[in-house]
DODO-685125 format. One record per residue: residue number from 1; residue in three letters; x, y, z of N, C-alpha, C in turn. Coordinates in nm, 2 decimals, decimal comma, always signed. Layout:
// residues N
R  num  residu      nx      ny      nz     cax     cay     caz      cx      cy      cz
R  NUM     ALA       X       Y       Z       X       Y       Z       X       Y       Z
...
This chain:
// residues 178
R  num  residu      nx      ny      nz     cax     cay     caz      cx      cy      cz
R    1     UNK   +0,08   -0,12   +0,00   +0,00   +0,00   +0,00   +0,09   +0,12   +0,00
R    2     UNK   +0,06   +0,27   -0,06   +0,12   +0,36   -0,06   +0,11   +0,44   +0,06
R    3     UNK   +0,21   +0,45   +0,12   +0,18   +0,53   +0,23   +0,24   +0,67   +0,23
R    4     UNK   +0,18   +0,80   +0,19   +0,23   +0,93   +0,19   +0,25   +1,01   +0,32
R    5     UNK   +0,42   +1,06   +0,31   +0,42   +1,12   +0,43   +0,28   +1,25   +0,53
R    6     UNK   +0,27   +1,23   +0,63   +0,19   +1,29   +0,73   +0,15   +1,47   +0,64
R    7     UNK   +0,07   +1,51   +0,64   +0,02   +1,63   +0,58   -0,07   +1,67   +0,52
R    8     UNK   +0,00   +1,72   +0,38   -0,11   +1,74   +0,30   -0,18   +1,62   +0,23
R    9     UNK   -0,33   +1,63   +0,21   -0,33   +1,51   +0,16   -0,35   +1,48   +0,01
R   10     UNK   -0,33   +1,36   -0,02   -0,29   +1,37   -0,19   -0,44   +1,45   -0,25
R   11     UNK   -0,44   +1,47   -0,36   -0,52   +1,48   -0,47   -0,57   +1,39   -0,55
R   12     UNK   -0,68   +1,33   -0,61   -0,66   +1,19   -0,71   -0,63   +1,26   -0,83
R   13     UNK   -0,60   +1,16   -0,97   -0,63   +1,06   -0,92   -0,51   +0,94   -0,81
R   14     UNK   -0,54   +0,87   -0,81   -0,41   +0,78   -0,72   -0,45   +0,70   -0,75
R   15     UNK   -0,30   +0,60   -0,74   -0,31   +0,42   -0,76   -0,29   +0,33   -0,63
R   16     UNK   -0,31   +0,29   -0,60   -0,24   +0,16   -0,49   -0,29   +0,03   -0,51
R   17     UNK   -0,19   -0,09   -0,39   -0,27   -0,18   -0,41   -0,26   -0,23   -0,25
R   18     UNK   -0,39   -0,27   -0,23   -0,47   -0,26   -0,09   -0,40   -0,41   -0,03
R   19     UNK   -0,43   -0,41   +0,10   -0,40   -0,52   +0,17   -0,40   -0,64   +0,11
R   20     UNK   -0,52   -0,64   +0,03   -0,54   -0,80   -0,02   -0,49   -0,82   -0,16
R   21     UNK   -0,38   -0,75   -0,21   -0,27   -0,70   -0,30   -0,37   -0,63   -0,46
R   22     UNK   -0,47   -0,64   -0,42   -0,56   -0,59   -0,55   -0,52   -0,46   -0,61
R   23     UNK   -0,49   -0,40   -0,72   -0,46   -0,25   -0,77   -0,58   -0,17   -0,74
R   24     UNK   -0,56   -0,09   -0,66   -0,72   +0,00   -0,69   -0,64   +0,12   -0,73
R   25     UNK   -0,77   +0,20   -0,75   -0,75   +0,35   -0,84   -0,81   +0,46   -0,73
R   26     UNK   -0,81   +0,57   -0,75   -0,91   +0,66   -0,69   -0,91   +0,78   -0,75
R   27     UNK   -0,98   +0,77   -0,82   -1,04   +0,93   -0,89   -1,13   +1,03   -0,89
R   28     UNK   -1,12   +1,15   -0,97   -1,23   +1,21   -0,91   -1,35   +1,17   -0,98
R   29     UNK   -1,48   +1,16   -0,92   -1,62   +1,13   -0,95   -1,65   +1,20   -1,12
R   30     UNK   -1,68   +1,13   -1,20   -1,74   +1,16   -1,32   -1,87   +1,15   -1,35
R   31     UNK   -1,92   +1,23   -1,32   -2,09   +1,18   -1,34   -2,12   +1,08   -1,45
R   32     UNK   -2,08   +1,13   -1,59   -2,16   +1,06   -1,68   -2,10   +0,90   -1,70
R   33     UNK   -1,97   +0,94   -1,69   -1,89   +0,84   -1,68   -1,91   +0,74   -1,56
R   34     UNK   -1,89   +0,77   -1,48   -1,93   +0,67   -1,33   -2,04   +0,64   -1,30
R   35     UNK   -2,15   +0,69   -1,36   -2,28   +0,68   -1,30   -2,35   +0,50   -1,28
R   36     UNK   -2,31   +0,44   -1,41   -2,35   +0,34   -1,42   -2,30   +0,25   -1,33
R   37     UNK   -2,19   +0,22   -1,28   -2,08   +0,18   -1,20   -2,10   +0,21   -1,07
R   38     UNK   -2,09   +0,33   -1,06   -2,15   +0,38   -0,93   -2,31   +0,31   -0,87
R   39     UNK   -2,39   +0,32   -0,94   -2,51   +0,30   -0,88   -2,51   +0,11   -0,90
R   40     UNK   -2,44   +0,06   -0,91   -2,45   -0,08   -0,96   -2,34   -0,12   -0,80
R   41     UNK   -2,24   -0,06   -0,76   -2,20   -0,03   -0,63   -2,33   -0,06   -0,52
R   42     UNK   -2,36   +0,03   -0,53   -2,50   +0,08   -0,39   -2,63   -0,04   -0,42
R   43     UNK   -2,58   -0,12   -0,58   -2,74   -0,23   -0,56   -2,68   -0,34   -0,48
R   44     UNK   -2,53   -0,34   -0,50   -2,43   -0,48   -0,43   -2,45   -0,42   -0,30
R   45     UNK   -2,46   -0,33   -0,26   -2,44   -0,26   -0,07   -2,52   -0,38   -0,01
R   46     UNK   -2,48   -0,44   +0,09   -2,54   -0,51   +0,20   -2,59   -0,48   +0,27
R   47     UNK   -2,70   -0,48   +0,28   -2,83   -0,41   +0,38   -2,77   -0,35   +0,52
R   48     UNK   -2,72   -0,45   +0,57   -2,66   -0,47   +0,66   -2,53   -0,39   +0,72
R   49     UNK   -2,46   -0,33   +0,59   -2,36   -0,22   +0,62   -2,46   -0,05   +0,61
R   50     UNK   -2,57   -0,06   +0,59   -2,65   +0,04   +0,56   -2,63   +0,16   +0,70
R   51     UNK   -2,64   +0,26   +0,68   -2,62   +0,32   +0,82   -2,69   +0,50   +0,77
R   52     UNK   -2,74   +0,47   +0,90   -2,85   +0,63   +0,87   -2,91   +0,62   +0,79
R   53     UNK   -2,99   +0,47   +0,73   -3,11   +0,52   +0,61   -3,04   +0,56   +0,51
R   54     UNK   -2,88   +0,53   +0,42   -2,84   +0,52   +0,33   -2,71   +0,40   +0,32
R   55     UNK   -2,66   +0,41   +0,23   -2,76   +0,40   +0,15   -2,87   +0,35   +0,08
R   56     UNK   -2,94   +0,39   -0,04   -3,12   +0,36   -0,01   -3,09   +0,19   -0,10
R   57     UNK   -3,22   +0,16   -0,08   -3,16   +0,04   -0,15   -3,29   -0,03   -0,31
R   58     UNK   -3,33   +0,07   -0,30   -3,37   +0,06   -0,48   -3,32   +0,15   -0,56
R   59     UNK   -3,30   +0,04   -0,72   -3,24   +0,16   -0,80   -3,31   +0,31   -0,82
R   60     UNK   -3,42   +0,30   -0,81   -3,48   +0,43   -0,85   -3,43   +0,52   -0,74
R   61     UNK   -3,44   +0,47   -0,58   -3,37   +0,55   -0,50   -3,22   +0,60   -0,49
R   62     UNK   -3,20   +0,47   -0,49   -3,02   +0,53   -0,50   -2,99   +0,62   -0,63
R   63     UNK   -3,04   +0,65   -0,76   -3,03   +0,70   -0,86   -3,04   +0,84   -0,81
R   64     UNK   -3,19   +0,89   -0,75   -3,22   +1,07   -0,70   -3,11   +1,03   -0,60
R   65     UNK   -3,08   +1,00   -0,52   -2,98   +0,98   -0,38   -2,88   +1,05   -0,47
R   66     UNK   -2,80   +0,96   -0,57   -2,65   +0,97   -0,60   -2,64   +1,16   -0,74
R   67     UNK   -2,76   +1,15   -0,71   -2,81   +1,27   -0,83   -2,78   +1,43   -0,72
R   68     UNK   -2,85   +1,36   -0,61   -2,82   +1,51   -0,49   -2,68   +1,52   -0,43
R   69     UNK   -2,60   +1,40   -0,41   -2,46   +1,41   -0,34   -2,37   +1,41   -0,44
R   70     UNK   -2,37   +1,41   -0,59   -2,26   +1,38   -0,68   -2,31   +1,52   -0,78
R   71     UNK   -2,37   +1,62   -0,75   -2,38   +1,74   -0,80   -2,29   +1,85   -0,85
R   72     UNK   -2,28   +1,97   -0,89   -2,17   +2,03   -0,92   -2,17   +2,15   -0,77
R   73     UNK   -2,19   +2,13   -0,68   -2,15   +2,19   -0,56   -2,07   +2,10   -0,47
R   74     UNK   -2,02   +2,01   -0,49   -2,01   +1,86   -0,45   -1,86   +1,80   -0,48
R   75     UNK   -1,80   +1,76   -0,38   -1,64   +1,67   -0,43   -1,67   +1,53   -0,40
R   76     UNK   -1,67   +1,44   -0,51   -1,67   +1,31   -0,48   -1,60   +1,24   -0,57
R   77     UNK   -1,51   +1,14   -0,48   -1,38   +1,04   -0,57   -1,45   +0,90   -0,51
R   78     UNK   -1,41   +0,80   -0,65   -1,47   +0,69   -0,64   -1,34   +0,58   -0,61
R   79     UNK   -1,34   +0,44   -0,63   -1,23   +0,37   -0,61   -1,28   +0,26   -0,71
R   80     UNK   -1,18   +0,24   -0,80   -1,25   +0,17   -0,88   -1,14   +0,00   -0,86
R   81     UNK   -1,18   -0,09   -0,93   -1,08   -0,22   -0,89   -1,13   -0,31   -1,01
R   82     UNK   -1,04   -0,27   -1,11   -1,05   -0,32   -1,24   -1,22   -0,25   -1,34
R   83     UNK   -1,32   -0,26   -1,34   -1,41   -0,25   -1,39   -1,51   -0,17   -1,32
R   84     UNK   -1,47   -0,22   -1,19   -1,58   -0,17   -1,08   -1,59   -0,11   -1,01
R   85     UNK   -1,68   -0,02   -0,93   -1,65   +0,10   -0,83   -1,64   +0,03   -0,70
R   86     UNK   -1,58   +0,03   -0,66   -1,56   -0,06   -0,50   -1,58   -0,01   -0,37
R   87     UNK   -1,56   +0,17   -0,45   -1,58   +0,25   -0,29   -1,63   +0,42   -0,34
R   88     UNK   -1,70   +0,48   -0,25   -1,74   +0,60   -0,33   -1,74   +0,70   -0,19
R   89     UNK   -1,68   +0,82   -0,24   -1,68   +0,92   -0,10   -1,68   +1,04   -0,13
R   90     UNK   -1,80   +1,13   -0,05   -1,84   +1,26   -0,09   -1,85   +1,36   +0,01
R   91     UNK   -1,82   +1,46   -0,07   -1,85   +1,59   +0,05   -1,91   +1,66   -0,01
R   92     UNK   -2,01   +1,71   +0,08   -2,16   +1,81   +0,01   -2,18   +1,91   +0,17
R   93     UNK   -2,14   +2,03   +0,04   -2,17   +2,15   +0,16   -2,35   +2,15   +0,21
R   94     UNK   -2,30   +2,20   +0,37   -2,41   +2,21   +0,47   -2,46   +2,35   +0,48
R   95     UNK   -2,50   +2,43   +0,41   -2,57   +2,55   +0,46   -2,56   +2,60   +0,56
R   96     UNK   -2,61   +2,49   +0,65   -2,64   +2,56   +0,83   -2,50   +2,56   +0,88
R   97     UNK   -2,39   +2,53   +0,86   -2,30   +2,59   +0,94   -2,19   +2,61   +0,85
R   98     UNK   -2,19   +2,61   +0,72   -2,08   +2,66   +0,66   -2,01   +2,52   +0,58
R   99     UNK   -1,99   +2,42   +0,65   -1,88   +2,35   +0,63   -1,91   +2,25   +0,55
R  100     UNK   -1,89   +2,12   +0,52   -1,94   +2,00   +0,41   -1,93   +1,85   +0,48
R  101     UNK   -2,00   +1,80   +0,43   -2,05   +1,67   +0,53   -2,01   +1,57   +0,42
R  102     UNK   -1,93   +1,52   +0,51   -1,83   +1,35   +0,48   -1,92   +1,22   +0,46
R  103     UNK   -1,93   +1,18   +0,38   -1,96   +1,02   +0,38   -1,90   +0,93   +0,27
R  104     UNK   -1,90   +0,79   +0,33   -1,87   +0,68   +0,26   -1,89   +0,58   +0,25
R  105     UNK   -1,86   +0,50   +0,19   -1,89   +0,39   +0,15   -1,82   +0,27   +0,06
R  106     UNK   -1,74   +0,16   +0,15   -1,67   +0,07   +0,09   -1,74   -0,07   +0,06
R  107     UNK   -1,78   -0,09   -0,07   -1,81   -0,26   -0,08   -1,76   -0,33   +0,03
R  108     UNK   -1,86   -0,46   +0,08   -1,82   -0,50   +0,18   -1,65   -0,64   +0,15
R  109     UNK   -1,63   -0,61   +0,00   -1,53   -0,74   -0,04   -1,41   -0,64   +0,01
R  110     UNK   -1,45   -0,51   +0,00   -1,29   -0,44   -0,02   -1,29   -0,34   +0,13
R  111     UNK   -1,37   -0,41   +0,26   -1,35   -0,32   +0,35   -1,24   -0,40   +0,41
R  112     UNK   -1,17   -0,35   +0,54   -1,09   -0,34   +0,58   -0,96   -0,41   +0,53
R  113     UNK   -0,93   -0,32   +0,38   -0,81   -0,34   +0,32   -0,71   -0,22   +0,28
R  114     UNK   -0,78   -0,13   +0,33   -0,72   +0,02   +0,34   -0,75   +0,09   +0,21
R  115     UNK   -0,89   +0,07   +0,15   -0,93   +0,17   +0,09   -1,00   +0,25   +0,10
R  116     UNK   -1,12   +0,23   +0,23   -1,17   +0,38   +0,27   -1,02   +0,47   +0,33
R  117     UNK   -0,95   +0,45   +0,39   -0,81   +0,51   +0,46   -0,74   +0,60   +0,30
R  118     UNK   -0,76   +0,48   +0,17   -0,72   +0,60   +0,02   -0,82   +0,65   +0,01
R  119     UNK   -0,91   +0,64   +0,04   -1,04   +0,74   -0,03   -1,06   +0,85   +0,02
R  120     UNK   -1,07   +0,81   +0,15   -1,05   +0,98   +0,25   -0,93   +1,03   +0,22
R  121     UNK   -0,81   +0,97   +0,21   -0,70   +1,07   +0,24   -0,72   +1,17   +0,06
R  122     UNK   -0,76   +1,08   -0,04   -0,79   +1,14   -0,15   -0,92   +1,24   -0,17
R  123     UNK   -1,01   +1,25   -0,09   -1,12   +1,32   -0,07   -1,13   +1,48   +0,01
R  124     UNK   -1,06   +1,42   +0,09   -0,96   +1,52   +0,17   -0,87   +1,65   +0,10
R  125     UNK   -0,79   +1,58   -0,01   -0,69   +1,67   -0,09   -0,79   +1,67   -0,15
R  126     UNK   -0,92   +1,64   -0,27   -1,00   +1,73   -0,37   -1,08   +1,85   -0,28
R  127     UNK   -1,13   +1,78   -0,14   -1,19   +1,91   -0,07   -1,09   +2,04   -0,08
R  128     UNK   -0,95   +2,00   +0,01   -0,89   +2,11   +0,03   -0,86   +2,21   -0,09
R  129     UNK   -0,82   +2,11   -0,24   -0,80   +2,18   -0,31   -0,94   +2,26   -0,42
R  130     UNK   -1,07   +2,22   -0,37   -1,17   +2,26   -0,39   -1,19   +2,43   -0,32
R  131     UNK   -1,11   +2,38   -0,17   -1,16   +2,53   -0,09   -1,22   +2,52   +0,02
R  132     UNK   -1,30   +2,39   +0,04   -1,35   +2,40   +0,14   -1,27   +2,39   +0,31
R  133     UNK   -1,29   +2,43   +0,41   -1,21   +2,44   +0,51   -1,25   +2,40   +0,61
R  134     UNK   -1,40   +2,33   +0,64   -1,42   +2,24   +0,74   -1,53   +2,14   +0,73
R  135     UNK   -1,48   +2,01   +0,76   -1,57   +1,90   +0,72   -1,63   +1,81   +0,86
R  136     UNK   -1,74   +1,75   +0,86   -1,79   +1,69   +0,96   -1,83   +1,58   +0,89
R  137     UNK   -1,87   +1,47   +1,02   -1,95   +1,38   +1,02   -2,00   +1,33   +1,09
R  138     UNK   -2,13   +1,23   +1,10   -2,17   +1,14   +1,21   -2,13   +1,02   +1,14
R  139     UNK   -2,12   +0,95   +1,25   -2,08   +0,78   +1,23   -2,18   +0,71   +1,38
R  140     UNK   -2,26   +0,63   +1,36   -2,30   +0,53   +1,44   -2,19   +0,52   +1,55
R  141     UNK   -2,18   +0,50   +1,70   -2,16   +0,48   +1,84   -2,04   +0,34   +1,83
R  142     UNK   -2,10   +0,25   +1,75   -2,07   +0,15   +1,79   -2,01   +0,11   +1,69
R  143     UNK   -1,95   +0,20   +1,60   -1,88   +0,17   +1,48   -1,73   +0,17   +1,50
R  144     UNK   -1,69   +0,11   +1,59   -1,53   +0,12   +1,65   -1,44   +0,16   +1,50
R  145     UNK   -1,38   +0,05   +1,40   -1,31   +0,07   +1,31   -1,33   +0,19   +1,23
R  146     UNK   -1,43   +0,27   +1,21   -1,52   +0,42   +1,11   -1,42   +0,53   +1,22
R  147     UNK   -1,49   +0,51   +1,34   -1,43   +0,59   +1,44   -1,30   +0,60   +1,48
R  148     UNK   -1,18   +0,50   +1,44   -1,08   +0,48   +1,43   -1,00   +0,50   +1,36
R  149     UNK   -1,05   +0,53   +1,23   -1,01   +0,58   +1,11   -1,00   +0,76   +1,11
R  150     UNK   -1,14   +0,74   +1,11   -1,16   +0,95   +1,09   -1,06   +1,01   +1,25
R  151     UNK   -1,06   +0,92   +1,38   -0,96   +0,96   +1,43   -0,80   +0,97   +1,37
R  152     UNK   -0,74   +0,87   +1,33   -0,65   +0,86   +1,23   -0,65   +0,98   +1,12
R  153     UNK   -0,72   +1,01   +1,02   -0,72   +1,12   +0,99   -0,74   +1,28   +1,05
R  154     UNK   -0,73   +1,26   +1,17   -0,74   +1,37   +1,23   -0,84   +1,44   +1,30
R  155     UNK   -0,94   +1,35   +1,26   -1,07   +1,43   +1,27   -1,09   +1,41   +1,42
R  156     UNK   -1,19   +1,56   +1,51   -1,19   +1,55   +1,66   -1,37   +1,48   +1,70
R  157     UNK   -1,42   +1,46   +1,82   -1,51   +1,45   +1,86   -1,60   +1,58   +1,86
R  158     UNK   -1,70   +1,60   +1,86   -1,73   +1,78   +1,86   -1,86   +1,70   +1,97
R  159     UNK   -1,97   +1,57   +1,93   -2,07   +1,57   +2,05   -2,07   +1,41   +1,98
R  160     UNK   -2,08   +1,37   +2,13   -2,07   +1,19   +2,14   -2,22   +1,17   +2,27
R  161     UNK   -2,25   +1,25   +2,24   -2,38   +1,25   +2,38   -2,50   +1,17   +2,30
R  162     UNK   -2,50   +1,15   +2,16   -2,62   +1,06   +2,10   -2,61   +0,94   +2,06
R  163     UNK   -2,70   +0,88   +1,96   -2,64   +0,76   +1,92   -2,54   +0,74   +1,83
R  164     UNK   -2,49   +0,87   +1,76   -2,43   +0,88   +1,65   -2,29   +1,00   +1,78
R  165     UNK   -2,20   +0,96   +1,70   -2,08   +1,04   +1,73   -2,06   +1,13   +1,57
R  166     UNK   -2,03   +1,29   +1,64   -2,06   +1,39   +1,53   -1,87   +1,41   +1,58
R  167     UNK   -1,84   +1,44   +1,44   -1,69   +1,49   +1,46   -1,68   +1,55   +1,32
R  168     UNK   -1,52   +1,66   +1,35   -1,52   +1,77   +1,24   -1,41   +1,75   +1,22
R  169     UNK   -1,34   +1,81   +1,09   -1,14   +1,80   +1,09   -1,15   +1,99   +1,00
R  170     UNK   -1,08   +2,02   +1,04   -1,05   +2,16   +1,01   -0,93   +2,11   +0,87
R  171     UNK   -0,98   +2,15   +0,75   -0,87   +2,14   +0,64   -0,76   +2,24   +0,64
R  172     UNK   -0,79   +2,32   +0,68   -0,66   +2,42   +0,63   -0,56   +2,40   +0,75
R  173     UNK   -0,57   +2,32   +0,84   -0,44   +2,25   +0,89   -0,35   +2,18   +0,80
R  174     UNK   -0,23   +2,18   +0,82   -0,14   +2,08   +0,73   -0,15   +1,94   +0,78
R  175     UNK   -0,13   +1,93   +0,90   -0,09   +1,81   +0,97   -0,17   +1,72   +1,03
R  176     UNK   -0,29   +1,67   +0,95   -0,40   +1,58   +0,95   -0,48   +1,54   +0,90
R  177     UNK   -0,44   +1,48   +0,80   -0,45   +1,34   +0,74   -0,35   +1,27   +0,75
R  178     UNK   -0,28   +1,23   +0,82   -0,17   +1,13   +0,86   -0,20   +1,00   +0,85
Protein backbone atom coordinates (compact mmCIF):
# COMPACT_ATOMS: atom_id res chain seq x y z
CA UNK A 1 0.00 0.00 0.00
CA UNK A 2 1.24 3.62 -0.60
CA UNK A 3 1.78 5.25 2.31
CA UNK A 4 2.27 9.25 1.88
CA UNK A 5 4.23 11.24 4.31
CA UNK A 6 1.92 12.92 7.29
CA UNK A 7 0.22 16.33 5.80
CA UNK A 8 -1.08 17.45 3.04
CA UNK A 9 -3.28 15.05 1.55
CA UNK A 10 -2.85 13.72 -1.89
CA UNK A 11 -5.22 14.75 -4.71
CA UNK A 12 -6.59 11.86 -7.07
CA UNK A 13 -6.27 10.61 -9.18
CA UNK A 14 -4.12 7.78 -7.21
CA UNK A 15 -3.07 4.24 -7.64
CA UNK A 16 -2.36 1.63 -4.85
CA UNK A 17 -2.68 -1.84 -4.10
CA UNK A 18 -4.69 -2.61 -0.93
CA UNK A 19 -4.00 -5.23 1.66
CA UNK A 20 -5.42 -8.01 -0.25
CA UNK A 21 -2.71 -7.04 -2.95
CA UNK A 22 -5.59 -5.85 -5.54
CA UNK A 23 -4.57 -2.46 -7.66
CA UNK A 24 -7.16 -0.05 -6.92
CA UNK A 25 -7.46 3.48 -8.36
CA UNK A 26 -9.14 6.62 -6.86
CA UNK A 27 -10.43 9.29 -8.93
CA UNK A 28 -12.27 12.13 -9.13
CA UNK A 29 -16.22 11.28 -9.55
CA UNK A 30 -17.35 11.62 -13.20
CA UNK A 31 -20.92 11.80 -13.37
CA UNK A 32 -21.60 10.62 -16.79
CA UNK A 33 -18.88 8.41 -16.84
CA UNK A 34 -19.26 6.72 -13.26
CA UNK A 35 -22.77 6.76 -13.03
CA UNK A 36 -23.53 3.35 -14.15
CA UNK A 37 -20.76 1.80 -12.00
CA UNK A 38 -21.52 3.84 -9.25
CA UNK A 39 -25.10 2.97 -8.85
CA UNK A 40 -24.47 -0.80 -9.63
CA UNK A 41 -22.00 -0.29 -6.31
CA UNK A 42 -25.03 0.81 -3.95
CA UNK A 43 -27.39 -2.29 -5.60
CA UNK A 44 -24.26 -4.78 -4.31
CA UNK A 45 -24.39 -2.55 -0.72
CA UNK A 46 -25.42 -5.12 2.00
CA UNK A 47 -28.27 -4.07 3.78
CA UNK A 48 -26.64 -4.68 6.63
CA UNK A 49 -23.58 -2.18 6.20
CA UNK A 50 -26.49 0.44 5.62
CA UNK A 51 -26.17 3.21 8.23
CA UNK A 52 -28.47 6.29 8.66
CA UNK A 53 -31.08 5.21 6.14
CA UNK A 54 -28.40 5.23 3.29
CA UNK A 55 -27.61 3.97 1.54
CA UNK A 56 -31.19 3.56 -0.08
CA UNK A 57 -31.59 0.39 -1.46
CA UNK A 58 -33.71 0.63 -4.81
CA UNK A 59 -32.41 1.56 -7.98
CA UNK A 60 -34.83 4.30 -8.46
CA UNK A 61 -33.69 5.53 -5.03
CA UNK A 62 -30.17 5.27 -5.05
CA UNK A 63 -30.27 7.04 -8.57
CA UNK A 64 -32.17 10.74 -6.97
CA UNK A 65 -29.83 9.77 -3.79
CA UNK A 66 -26.55 9.69 -6.03
CA UNK A 67 -28.10 12.75 -8.27
CA UNK A 68 -28.22 15.08 -4.86
CA UNK A 69 -24.61 14.15 -3.38
CA UNK A 70 -22.57 13.85 -6.77
CA UNK A 71 -23.85 17.42 -8.03
CA UNK A 72 -21.75 20.33 -9.23
CA UNK A 73 -21.51 21.86 -5.60
CA UNK A 74 -20.10 18.60 -4.51
CA UNK A 75 -16.40 16.68 -4.35
CA UNK A 76 -16.66 13.05 -4.75
CA UNK A 77 -13.77 10.40 -5.68
CA UNK A 78 -14.70 6.86 -6.37
CA UNK A 79 -12.29 3.66 -6.12
CA UNK A 80 -12.47 1.69 -8.85
CA UNK A 81 -10.79 -2.15 -8.93
CA UNK A 82 -10.53 -3.17 -12.41
CA UNK A 83 -14.14 -2.49 -13.94
CA UNK A 84 -15.81 -1.72 -10.75
CA UNK A 85 -16.50 1.03 -8.35
CA UNK A 86 -15.61 -0.58 -4.99
CA UNK A 87 -15.78 2.47 -2.92
CA UNK A 88 -17.38 6.02 -3.27
CA UNK A 89 -16.76 9.19 -0.99
CA UNK A 90 -18.41 12.56 -0.90
CA UNK A 91 -18.54 15.88 0.47
CA UNK A 92 -21.62 18.07 0.09
CA UNK A 93 -21.74 21.54 1.57
CA UNK A 94 -24.15 22.13 4.67
CA UNK A 95 -25.71 25.53 4.56
CA UNK A 96 -26.44 25.58 8.26
CA UNK A 97 -23.05 25.85 9.35
CA UNK A 98 -20.82 26.59 6.60
CA UNK A 99 -18.82 23.50 6.27
CA UNK A 100 -19.38 20.00 4.11
CA UNK A 101 -20.54 16.66 5.28
CA UNK A 102 -18.33 13.52 4.75
CA UNK A 103 -19.59 10.25 3.84
CA UNK A 104 -18.66 6.78 2.63
CA UNK A 105 -18.95 3.90 1.54
CA UNK A 106 -16.75 0.72 0.93
CA UNK A 107 -18.11 -2.60 -0.80
CA UNK A 108 -18.22 -4.98 1.82
CA UNK A 109 -15.31 -7.36 -0.36
CA UNK A 110 -12.94 -4.39 -0.16
CA UNK A 111 -13.52 -3.19 3.48
CA UNK A 112 -10.86 -3.43 5.83
CA UNK A 113 -8.11 -3.39 3.18
CA UNK A 114 -7.21 0.23 3.37
CA UNK A 115 -9.26 1.69 0.85
CA UNK A 116 -11.66 3.83 2.73
CA UNK A 117 -8.12 5.08 4.57
CA UNK A 118 -7.16 6.04 0.22
CA UNK A 119 -10.42 7.43 -0.32
CA UNK A 120 -10.55 9.78 2.46
CA UNK A 121 -7.03 10.70 2.35
CA UNK A 122 -7.91 11.43 -1.46
CA UNK A 123 -11.21 13.21 -0.73
CA UNK A 124 -9.65 15.16 1.71
CA UNK A 125 -6.89 16.69 -0.90
CA UNK A 126 -9.95 17.34 -3.66
CA UNK A 127 -11.91 19.11 -0.70
CA UNK A 128 -8.88 21.12 0.32
CA UNK A 129 -7.99 21.82 -3.15
CA UNK A 130 -11.71 22.55 -3.86
CA UNK A 131 -11.56 25.35 -0.88
CA UNK A 132 -13.54 23.99 1.39
CA UNK A 133 -12.12 24.36 5.13
CA UNK A 134 -14.15 22.40 7.40
CA UNK A 135 -15.66 19.04 7.21
CA UNK A 136 -17.90 16.89 9.57
CA UNK A 137 -19.49 13.84 10.16
CA UNK A 138 -21.74 11.38 12.12
CA UNK A 139 -20.83 7.77 12.34
CA UNK A 140 -22.99 5.34 14.43
CA UNK A 141 -21.57 4.80 18.35
CA UNK A 142 -20.70 1.49 17.95
CA UNK A 143 -18.83 1.67 14.85
CA UNK A 144 -15.28 1.24 16.48
CA UNK A 145 -13.05 0.74 13.05
CA UNK A 146 -15.24 4.20 11.08
CA UNK A 147 -14.26 5.88 14.45
CA UNK A 148 -10.84 4.76 14.29
CA UNK A 149 -10.08 5.82 11.08
CA UNK A 150 -11.56 9.47 10.94
CA UNK A 151 -9.55 9.63 14.26
CA UNK A 152 -6.49 8.59 12.31
CA UNK A 153 -7.19 11.16 9.87
CA UNK A 154 -7.45 13.70 12.30
CA UNK A 155 -10.66 14.31 12.74
CA UNK A 156 -11.94 15.52 16.61
CA UNK A 157 -15.12 14.50 18.63
CA UNK A 158 -17.32 17.78 18.64
CA UNK A 159 -20.70 15.67 20.55
CA UNK A 160 -20.73 11.93 21.41
CA UNK A 161 -23.81 12.50 23.76
CA UNK A 162 -26.21 10.58 20.95
CA UNK A 163 -26.37 7.57 19.21
CA UNK A 164 -24.29 8.82 16.55
CA UNK A 165 -20.81 10.35 17.33
CA UNK A 166 -20.58 13.86 15.32
CA UNK A 167 -16.92 14.89 14.59
CA UNK A 168 -15.24 17.66 12.40
CA UNK A 169 -11.40 18.04 10.91
CA UNK A 170 -10.46 21.60 10.07
CA UNK A 171 -8.70 21.44 6.38
CA UNK A 172 -6.60 24.24 6.28
CA UNK A 173 -4.44 22.47 8.93
CA UNK A 174 -1.36 20.84 7.28
CA UNK A 175 -0.92 18.12 9.71
CA UNK A 176 -4.03 15.80 9.54
CA UNK A 177 -4.51 13.35 7.39
CA UNK A 178 -1.74 11.26 8.62
Amino acid sequence: MTDDAAGEPPSPPRTFDDREGRTIIVRDHDHDRDREALTAMYEAFDPADRAQGIPPMTTDRIVDWLDAITGPETVNVVAWHGDDVVGHATLVPDDENGAVELAIFVLQSHQSAGVGTQLIRALLGAGRAAGFERVWLTVERWNDPAISLYEKMGFDATDTESLEHEMELDLTQTDNTG
